[in-house]
C-alpha positions in Angstrom: 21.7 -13.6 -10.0 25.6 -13.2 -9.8 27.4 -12.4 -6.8 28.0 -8.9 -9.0 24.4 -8.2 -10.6 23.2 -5.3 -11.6 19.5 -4.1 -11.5 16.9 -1.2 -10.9 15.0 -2.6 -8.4 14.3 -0.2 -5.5 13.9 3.7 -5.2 14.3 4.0 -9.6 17.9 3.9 -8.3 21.1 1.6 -9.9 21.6 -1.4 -8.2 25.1 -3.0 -7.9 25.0 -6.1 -5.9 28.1 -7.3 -4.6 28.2 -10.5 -2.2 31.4 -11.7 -0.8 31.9 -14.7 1.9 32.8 -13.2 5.8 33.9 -14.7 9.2 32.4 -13.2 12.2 32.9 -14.2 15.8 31.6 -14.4 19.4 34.1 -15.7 21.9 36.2 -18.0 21.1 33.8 -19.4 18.2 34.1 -18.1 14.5 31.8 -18.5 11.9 31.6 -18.3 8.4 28.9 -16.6 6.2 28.1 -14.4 2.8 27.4 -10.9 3.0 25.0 -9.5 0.1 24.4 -5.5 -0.4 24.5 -2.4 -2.8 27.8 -1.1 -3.2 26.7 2.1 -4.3 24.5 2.7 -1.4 26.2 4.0 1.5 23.4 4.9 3.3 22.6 2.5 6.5 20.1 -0.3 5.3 17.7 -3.1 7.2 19.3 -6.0 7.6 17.8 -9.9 6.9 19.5 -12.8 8.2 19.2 -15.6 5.5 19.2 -19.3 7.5 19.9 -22.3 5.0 17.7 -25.4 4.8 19.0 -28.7 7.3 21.8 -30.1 4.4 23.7 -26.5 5.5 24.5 -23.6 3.7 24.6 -23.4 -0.3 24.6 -21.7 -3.6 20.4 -21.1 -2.7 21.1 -19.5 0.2 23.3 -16.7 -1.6 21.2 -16.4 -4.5 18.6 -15.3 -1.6 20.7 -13.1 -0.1 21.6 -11.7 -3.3 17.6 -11.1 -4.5 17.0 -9.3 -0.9 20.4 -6.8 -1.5 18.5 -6.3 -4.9 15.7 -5.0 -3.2 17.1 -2.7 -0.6 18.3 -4.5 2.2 22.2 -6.3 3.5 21.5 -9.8 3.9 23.9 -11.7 5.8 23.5 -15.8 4.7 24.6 -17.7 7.9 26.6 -21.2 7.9 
């Protein structure tokens, strides 16, 4: 899956996954992370935080966030 997939996957409705890399912050401290949801659904979603394996965040840990936006939900893949 592509950050910009397309797929039928929940509700019989058009999927259009679109994933882009963030920064969010607390504090002082700012962190970096990829954002996957539906950009034609505007309607407020569940959200899944996707946590990498030990060697840190990677092309998996999009690809999961990608197949959960694919489903429904706004996954947010943490660094």
């Amino acid at each position: 899956i592509g950050a910009c997939g397309q797929n039928e996957k929940y509700n019989g409705n058009q999927v259009n996954v679109v994933g882009q890399e963030i920064s969010y912050s607390t504090g002082e401290t700012t962190m970096n992370g990829y954002i996957a949801q539906d950009e034609n659904d505007f309607q407020q979603r569940p959200g899944i935080l996707v946590v990498h394996e030990w060697w840190g965040h990677d092309e998996h840990a999009r690809n999961s966030a990608d197949k959960l936006a694919e489903l429904g939900y706004v996954a947010l893949a943490v660094d």
